[in-house]
C-alpha positions as CSV (number, residue, x, y, z in Angstrom):
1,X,-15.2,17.2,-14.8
2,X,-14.6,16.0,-11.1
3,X,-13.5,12.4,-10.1
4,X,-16.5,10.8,-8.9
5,X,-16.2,9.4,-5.8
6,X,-16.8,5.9,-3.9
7,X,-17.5,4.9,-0.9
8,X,-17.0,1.6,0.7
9,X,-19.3,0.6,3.6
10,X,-20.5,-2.3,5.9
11,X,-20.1,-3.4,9.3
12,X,-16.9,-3.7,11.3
13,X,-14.4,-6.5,10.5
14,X,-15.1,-7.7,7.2
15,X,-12.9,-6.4,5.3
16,X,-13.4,-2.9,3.9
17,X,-9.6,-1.0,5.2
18,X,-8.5,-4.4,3.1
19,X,-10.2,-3.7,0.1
20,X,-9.6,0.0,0.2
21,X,-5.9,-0.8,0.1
22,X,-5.9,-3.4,-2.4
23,X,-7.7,-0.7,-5.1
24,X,-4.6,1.6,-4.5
25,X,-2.3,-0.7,-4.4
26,X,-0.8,0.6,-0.9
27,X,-1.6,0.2,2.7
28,X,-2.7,3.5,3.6
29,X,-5.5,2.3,5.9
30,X,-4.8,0.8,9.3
31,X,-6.0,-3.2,8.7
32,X,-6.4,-5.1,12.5
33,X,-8.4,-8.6,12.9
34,X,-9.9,-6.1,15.9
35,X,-13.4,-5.2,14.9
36,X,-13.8,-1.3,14.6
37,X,-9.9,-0.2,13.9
38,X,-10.7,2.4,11.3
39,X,-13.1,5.2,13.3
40,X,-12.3,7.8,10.8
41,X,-12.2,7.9,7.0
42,X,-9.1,7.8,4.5
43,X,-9.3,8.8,0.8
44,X,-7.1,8.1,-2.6
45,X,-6.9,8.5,-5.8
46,X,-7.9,4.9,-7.8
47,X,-7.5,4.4,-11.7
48,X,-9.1,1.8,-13.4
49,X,-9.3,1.0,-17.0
50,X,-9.0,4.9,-17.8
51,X,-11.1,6.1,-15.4
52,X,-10.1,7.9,-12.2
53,X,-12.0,8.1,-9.2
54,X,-12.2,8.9,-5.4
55,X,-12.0,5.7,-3.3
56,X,-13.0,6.7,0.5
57,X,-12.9,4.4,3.2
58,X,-15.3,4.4,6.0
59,X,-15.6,3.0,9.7
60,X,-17.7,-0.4,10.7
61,X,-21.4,0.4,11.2
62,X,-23.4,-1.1,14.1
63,X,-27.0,1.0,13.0
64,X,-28.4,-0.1,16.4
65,X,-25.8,1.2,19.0
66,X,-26.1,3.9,21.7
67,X,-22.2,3.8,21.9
68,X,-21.0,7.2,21.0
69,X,-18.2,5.9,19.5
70,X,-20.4,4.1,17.0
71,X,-22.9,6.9,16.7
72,X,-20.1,8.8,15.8
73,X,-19.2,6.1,12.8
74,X,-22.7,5.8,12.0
75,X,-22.7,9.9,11.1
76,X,-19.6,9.3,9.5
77,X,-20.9,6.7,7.3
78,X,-24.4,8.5,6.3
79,X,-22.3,11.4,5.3
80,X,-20.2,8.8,3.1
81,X,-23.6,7.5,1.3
82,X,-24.7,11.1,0.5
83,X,-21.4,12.6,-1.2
84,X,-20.9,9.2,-3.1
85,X,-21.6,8.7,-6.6
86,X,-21.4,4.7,-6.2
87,X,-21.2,2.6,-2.7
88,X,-19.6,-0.2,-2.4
89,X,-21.6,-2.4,0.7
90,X,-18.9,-5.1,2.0
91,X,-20.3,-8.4,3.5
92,X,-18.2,-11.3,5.1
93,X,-19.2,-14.2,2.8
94,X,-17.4,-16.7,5.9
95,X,-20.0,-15.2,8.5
96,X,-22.4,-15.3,5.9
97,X,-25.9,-12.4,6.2
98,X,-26.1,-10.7,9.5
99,X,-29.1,-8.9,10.9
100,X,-26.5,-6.1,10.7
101,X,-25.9,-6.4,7.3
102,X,-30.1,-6.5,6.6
103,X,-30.4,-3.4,8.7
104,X,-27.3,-1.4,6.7
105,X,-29.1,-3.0,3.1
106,X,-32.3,-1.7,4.0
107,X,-30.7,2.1,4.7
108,X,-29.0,1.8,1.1
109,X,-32.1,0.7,0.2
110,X,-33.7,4.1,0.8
111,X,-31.0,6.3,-0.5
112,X,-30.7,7.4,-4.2
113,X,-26.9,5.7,-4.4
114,X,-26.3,3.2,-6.9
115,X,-25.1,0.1,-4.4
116,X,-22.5,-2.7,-5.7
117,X,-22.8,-5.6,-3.1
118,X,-19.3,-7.4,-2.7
119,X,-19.0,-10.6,-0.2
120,X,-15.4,-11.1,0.6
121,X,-13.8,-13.5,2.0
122,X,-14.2,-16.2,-0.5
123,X,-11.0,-17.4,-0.7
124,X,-11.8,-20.4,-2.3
125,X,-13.0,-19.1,-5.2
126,X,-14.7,-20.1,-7.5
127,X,-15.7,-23.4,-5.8
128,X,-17.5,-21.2,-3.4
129,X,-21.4,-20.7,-3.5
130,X,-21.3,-18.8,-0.3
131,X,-22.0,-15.1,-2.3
132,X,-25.6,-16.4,-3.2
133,X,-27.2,-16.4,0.5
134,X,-27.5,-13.2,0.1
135,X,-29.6,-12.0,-2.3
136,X,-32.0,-11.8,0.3
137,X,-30.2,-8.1,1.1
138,X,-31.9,-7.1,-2.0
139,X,-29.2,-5.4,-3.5
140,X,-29.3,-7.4,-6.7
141,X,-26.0,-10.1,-8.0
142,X,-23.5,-10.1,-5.2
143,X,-20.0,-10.0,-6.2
144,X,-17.8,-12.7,-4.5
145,X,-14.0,-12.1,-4.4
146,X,-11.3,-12.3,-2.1
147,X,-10.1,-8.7,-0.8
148,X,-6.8,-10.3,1.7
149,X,-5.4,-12.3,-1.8
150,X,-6.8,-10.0,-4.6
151,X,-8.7,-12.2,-6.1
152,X,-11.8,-10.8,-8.5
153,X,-10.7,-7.6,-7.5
154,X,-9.9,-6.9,-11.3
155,X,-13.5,-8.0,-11.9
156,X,-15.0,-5.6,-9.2
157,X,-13.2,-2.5,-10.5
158,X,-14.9,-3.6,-13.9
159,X,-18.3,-3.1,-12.3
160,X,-17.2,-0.4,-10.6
161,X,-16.7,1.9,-13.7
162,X,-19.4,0.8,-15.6
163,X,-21.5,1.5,-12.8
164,X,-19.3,5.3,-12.5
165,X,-21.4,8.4,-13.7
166,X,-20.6,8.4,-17.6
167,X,-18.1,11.4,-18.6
168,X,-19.7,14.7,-18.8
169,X,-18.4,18.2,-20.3
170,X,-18.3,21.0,-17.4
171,X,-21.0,23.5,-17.5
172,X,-18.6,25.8,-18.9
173,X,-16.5,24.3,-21.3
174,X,-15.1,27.2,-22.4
175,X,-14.2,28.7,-19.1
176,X,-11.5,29.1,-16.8
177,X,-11.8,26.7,-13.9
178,X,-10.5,28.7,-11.2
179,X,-10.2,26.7,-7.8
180,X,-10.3,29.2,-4.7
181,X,-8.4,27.4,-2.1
182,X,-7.0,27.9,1.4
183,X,-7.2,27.3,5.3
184,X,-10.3,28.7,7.2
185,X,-11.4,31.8,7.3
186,X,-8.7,33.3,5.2
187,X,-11.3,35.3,3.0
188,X,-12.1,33.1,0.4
189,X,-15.9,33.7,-0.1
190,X,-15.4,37.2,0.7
191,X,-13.0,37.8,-2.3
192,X,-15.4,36.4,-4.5
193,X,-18.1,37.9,-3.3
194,X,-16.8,41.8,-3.9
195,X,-15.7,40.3,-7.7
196,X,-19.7,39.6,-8.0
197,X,-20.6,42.5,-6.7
198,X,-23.1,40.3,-4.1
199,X,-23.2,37.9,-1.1
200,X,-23.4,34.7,-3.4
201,X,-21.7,33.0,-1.2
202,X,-22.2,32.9,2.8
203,X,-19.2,34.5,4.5
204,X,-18.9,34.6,8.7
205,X,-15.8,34.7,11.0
206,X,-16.0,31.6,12.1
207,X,-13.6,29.2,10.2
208,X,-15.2,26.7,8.1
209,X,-18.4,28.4,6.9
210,X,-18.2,27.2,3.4
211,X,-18.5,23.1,3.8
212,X,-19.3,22.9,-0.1
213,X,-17.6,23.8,-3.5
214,X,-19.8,25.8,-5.1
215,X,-18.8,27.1,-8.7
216,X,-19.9,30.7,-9.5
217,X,-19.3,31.9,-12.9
218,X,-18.1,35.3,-13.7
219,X,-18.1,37.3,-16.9
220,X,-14.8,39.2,-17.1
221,X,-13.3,41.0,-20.5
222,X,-15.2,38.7,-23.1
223,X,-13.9,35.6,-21.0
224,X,-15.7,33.4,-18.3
225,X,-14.1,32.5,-15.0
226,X,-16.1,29.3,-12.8
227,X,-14.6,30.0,-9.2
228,X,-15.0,27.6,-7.4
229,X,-15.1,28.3,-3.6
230,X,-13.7,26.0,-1.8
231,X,-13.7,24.9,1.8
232,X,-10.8,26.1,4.2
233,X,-8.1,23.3,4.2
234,X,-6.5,22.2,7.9
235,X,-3.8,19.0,8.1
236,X,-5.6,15.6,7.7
237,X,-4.5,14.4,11.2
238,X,-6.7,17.6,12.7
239,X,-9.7,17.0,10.3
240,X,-11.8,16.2,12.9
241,X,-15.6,17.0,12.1
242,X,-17.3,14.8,9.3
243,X,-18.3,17.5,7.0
244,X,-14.3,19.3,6.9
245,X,-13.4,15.7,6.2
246,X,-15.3,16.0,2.6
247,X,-14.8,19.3,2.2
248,X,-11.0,18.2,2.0
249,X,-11.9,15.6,-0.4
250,X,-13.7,18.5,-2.3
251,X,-10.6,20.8,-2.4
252,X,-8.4,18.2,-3.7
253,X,-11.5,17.3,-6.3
254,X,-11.7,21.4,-7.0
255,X,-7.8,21.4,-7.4
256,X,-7.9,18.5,-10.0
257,X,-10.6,20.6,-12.5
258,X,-8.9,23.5,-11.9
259,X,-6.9,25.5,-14.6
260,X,-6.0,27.8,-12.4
261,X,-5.5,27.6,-8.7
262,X,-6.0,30.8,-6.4
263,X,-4.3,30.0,-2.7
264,X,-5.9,32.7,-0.5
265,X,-3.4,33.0,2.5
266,X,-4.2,35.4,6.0
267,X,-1.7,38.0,5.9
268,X,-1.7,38.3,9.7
269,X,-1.4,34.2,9.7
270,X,1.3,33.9,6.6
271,X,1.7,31.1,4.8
272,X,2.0,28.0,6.5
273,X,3.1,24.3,5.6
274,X,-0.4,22.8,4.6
275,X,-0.7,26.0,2.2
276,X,2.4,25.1,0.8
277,X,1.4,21.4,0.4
278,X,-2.2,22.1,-1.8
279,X,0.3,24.7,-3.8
280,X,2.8,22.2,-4.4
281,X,-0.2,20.0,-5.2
282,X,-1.7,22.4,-7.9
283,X,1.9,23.3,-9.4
284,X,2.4,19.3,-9.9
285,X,-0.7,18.2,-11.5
286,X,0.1,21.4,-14.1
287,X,-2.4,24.3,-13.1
288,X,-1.2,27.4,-12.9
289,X,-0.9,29.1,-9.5
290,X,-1.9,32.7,-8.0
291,X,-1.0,33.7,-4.6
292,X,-3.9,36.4,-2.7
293,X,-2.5,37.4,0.3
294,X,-5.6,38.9,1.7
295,X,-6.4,41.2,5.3
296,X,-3.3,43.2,4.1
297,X,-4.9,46.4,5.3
298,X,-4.3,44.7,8.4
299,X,-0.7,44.3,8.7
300,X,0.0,48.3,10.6
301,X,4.1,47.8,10.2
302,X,5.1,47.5,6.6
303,X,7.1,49.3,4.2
304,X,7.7,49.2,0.2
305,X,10.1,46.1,0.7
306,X,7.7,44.2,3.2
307,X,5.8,41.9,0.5
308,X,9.7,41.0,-1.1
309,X,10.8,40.2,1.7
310,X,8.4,37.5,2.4
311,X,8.6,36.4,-0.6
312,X,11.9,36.0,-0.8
313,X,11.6,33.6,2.6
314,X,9.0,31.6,0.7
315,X,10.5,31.4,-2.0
316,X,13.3,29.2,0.1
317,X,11.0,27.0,1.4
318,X,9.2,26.6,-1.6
319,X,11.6,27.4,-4.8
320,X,8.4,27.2,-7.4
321,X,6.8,30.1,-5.9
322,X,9.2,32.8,-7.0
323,X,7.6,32.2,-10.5
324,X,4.0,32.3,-8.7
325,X,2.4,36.0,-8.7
326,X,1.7,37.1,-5.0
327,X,-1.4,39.5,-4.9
328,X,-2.0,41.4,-1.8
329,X,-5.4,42.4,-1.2
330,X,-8.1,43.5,1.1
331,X,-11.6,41.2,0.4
332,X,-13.0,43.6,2.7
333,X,-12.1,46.7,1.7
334,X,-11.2,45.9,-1.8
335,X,-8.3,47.2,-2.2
336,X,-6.7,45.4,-5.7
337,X,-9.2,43.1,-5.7
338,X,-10.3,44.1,-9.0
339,X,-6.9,43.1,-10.5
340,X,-7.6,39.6,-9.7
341,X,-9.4,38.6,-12.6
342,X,-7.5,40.0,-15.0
343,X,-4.3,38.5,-12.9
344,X,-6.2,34.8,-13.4
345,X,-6.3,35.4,-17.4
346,X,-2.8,36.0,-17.4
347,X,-1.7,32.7,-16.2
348,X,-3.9,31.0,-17.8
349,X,-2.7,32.1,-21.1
350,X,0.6,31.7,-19.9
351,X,0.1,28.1,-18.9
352,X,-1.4,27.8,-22.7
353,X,1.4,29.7,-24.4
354,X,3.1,28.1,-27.0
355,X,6.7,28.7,-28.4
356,X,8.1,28.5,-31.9
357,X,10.5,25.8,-32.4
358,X,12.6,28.4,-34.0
359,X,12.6,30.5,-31.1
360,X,13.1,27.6,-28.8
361,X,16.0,26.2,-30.4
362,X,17.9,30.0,-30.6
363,X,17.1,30.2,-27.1
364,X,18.9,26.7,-26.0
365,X,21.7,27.8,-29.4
366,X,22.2,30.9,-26.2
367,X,22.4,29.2,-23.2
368,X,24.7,25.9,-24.6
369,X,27.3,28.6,-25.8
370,X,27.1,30.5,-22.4
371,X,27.7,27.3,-20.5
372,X,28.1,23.8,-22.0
373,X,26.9,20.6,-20.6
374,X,29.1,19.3,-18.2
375,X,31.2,16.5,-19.5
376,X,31.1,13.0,-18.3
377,X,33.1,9.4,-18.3
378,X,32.1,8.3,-22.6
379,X,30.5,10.1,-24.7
380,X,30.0,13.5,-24.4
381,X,26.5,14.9,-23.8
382,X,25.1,16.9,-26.3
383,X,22.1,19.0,-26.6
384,X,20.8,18.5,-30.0
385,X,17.3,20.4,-30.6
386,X,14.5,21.3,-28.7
387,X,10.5,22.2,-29.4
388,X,7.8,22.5,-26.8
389,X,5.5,19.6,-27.1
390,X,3.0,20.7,-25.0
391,X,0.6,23.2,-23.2
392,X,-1.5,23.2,-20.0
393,X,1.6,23.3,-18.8
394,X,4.2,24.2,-21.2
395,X,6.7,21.5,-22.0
396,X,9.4,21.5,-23.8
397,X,11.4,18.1,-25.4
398,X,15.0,18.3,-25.3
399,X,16.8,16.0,-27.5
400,X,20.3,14.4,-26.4
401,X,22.2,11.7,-27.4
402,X,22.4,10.7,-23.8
403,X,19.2,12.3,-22.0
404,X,19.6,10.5,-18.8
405,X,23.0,11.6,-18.3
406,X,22.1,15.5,-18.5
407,X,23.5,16.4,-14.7
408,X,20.4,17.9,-12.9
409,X,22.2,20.9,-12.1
410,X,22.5,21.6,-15.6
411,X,18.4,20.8,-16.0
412,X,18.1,23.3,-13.5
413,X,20.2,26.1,-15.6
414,X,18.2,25.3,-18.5
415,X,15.1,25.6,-16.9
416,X,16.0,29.4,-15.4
417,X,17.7,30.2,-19.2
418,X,13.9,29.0,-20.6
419,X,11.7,31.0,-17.8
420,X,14.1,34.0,-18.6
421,X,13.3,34.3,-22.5
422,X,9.2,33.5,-21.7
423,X,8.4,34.2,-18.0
424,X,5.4,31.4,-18.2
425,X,4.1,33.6,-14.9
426,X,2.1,31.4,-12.5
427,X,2.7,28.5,-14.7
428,X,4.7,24.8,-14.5
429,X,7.3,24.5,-17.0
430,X,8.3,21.6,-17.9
431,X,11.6,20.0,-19.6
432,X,11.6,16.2,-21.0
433,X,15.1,14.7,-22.5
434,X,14.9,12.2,-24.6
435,X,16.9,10.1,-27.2
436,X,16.8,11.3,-31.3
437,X,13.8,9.4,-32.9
438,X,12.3,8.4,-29.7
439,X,8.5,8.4,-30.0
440,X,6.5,11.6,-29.4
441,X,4.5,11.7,-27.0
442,X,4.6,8.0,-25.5
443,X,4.3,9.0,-22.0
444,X,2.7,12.2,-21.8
445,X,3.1,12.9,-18.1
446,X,6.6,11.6,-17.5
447,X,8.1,14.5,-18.4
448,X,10.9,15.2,-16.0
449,X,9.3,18.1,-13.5
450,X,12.7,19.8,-12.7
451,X,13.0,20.5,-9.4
452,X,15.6,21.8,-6.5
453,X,16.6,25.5,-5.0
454,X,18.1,26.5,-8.2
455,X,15.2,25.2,-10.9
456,X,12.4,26.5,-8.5
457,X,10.1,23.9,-8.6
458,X,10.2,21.3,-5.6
459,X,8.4,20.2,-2.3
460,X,8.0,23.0,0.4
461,X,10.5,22.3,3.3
462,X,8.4,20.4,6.8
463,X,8.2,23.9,9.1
C-alpha cells in the first residue's frame, strides 16, 4: 500500500514551515517571521511509531483575497485538502481565533478530510489554557503544543497515526506492482495502452496529460502485472503548476509500492539527470529496475552498436545501470513492445531469487582464492562464510572477523564476482559484513548498498 499523505494548513505566519520541519527532523522548508514566505509546497517522508507517511507543507491562506499571489496559494491549498488523507489546520494560540482562521474551519468543514486542529505557539505549556478559545472552530479538542521548541510534538504525531487510514492489502496482493515512470510525454500511457490492447489511459502530445496514477491490471502468462501509470516527472525547482506538484508526490508514492520500476526515457531526448535521480531512487529503496527507451523508430542514424554505445555512456554516469536491462521500443508502432511484460517477470524473479548457502559459499571459496583481501595494520581480514539473508532485493551476509575493515574496493570485487555467478538482472544486490555470532537480522536495511564505478551501484553524476 501507498504512504498516506498529510497536509498541514492555515493562515500565513503561524507556524506551519516550523512544524513541517520539526516532523522530519530537518529544515527543508524556508521558516521567516515574514508572513507568506512559503508560496509553494515542499513534501517528505515522516515516520512515526511504525508508520510512514507523506508530510506536505502548504502556503498561508488569506480565503478572502483578490491578490493573485494569494489566489494562487489559495488553489494551492484546496488542491492540498483534496489529495490528503488527514489535514493538519495550524492556529497561533498567541493571536488566539482569527476571522481567518473561522473562514479556513468552515471550508474543512465541508470537505470529507479528517481535520486534527493544532494551536501552536504555547510555549508555556502546560500552564497555558489558550488552546481552549477555540473550540468555537468546530473542529473538535484542539491540540496545544509548541512547534519553534518541540514540545507535544511527540503527542501530535500520536494523533496523527491513529487518525492515519488503517493498513490495507493492495487490490492485488499477488501481483507485480509495476510503477511506469518518466518525464512528460515520453510515452508512458501509450506503452501501456498497446500492452491492453485499448486506450485505458488518455494519451496526447502535450506533456503532462496523465496528472493521476492510475493502476491497470494486466493478465500476462498465468501472472498479474498492476502498472501503474504515472505522471511525467520534471526537477522540483521547475514544478510549477499545482497539479505536477502532486503528481510528483504520486511518482515518488508509485515508486515506493512498486516491485518493479519501468523508467520510460524519449529516445530523441536520452536520458537526462532527473531520469537518473527517480532510477537511483527505485534501485535504493530495492525495486528492481527496467529501462524502455521508447520513439526508437525515430532515431533515422543508428547502427547495430548504437544502443551499446549509449549504454556504455550511462553506464558511467550511472554505474548501476549496466546491470539494468535497456528495452528499445516503439509505443506507437509496437515494435518489441510485447517483450515487455515478459521482461518485467524476469526481474522480478530475479529480485526474488534466492541462493543456496552452498552455492554461495563455493562462489566466495572462488573469488578469495583468485584475489585475497587486502591486508591491513593487526589482524588480518578474513572472509569466513557467507549466505543470502534476504530477497526483494537479494542480500547476502558476509561474515569477517573484522567486517568494517573489508577495503571497499575489495566490496566492490566481490560484488562483480557475485553478479557474475547469478546475473540478479534489473535487480539491487546487496552485500552486509558483519562479525561471527552477530544477530541476524537486527537491522534489516543497513546492509551496506555497495557502491562506486567498479561495484555499479551509486548516484548518477550532476550533468
Amino acid at each position: 500500500m501507498s504512504q498516506p499523505t498529510v497536509a498541514i494548513v492555515g493562515r500565513p505566519n503561524v507556524g506551519k514551515s516550523t512544524l513541517f520541519n520539526r516532523l522530519l527532523g530537518g529544515r527543508d522548508a524556508i521558516v521567516s517571521d515574514e508572513a507568506g514566505t512559503t508560496r509553494d509546497r515542499h513534501f517528505g517522508e515522516a515516520e512515526w511509531g511504525g508508520r510512514h507517511f507523506w508530510l506536505v507543507d502548504t502556503g498561508g491562506l488569506m480565503p478572502e483575497s483578490t491578490n493573485s499571489m494569494d489566489i494562487a496559494v489559495r488553489q494551492q491549498v484546496e488542491l492540498a485538502v483534496e489529495q490528503a488523507d488527514l489535514v493538519i489546520f495550524m492556529v497561533d494560540g498567541k493571536e488566539g481565533p482569527n476571522p481567518v482562521d473561522k473562514e479556513i474551519a468552515s471550508q474543512l468543514r465541508k470537505t470529507s478530510r479528517p481535520v486534527i486542529l493544532v494551536v501552536n505557539k504555547l510555549d508555556d505549556m502546560p500552564r497555558s489554557s489558550a488552546q481552549y478559545s477555540f473550540y468555537d472552530l468546530g473542529l473538535g479538542d484542539p491540540v496545544p503544543m509548541s512547534a519553534a521548541i518541540g514540545k507535544a510534538s511527540g503527542d501530535l504525531l500520536d494523533i496523527v497515526i491513529e487518525r492515519l487510514p488503517p493498513r490495507t492489502d493492495d487490490e492485488h496482493p499477488e501481483a507485480v506492482q509495476v510503477a511506469v515512470v518518466g518525464r512528460p510525454n515520453a510515452g508512458k500511457s501509450s506503452l501501456i495502452n498497446f500492452l491492453l490492447g485499448e486506450e485505458r489511459l488518455v494519451v496526447s502530445p502535450e506533456p503532462g496529460t496523465t496528472r493521476d496514477a492510475i493502476d491497470t491490471p494486466l493478465r500476462y502468462h498465468g501472472k498479474t502485472l498492476n502498472f501503474i501509470d504515472t505522471a511525467g516527472l520534471r526537477r522540483r525547482a521547475k514544478v510549477q503548476d499545482d497539479i505536477e506538484f502532486y503528481s510528483t508526490l504520486r511518482t515518488h508514492r508509485a515508486v515506493e509500492k512498486a516491485d518493479v520500476c519501468v523508467l520510460v526515457v524519449d529516445a530523441k531526448l536520452g536520458l537526462h539527470t532527473q531520469d537518473l535521480r527517480i532510477a537511483t531512487e527505485a534501485w535504493d529503496r530495492g525495486a528492481g529496475l527496467i529501462i524502455a527507451v521508447n520513439k526508437w523508430d525515430l532515431i533515422q542514424e543508428k547502427d547495430a552498436n548504437t544502443a551499446k554505445r549509449g549504454q556504455d555512456l550511462l553506464a558511467e554516469k550511472a554505474p548501476f545501470l549496466r546491470y539494468v536491462p535497456f528495452l528499445y521500443v516503439s509505443a506507437t508502432q509496437g515494435q518489441r513492445v510485447s517483450r515487455l511484460p515478459e521482461l518485467i517477470l524476469e526481474v522480478a524473479a530475479a529480485r526474488d531469487h534466492r541462493v543456496p548457502t552452498a552455492e554461495v559459499n563455493r562462489v566466495l571459496e572462488d573469488l578469495l582464492a583468485r584475489n585475497a583481501p587486502p591486508q591491513q595494520q593487526g589482524d588480518a581480514v578474513k572472509l569466513l562464510y557467507a549466505s543470502q539473508i534476504g530477497t526483494r532485493p537479494p542480500t547476502i551476509a558476509i561474515v569477517s572477523n573484522r567486517p568494517d575493515d573489508v577495503p571497499e574496493a575489495y566490496q566492490r570485487y566481490l560484488h562483480h564476482g557475485f553478479r557474475s555467478a547469478w546475473a540478479f538482472s534489473g535487480a539491487p544486490l546487496r552485500l552486509r559484513f558483519t562479525a561471527r555470532g552477530a544477530r541476524k537480522h537486527k537491522r534489516p536495511d543497513d546492509g551496506r548498498l555497495i557502491r562506486g564505478k567498479a561495484a555499479g551501484e551509486g548516484e548518477p553524476e550532476e550533468e
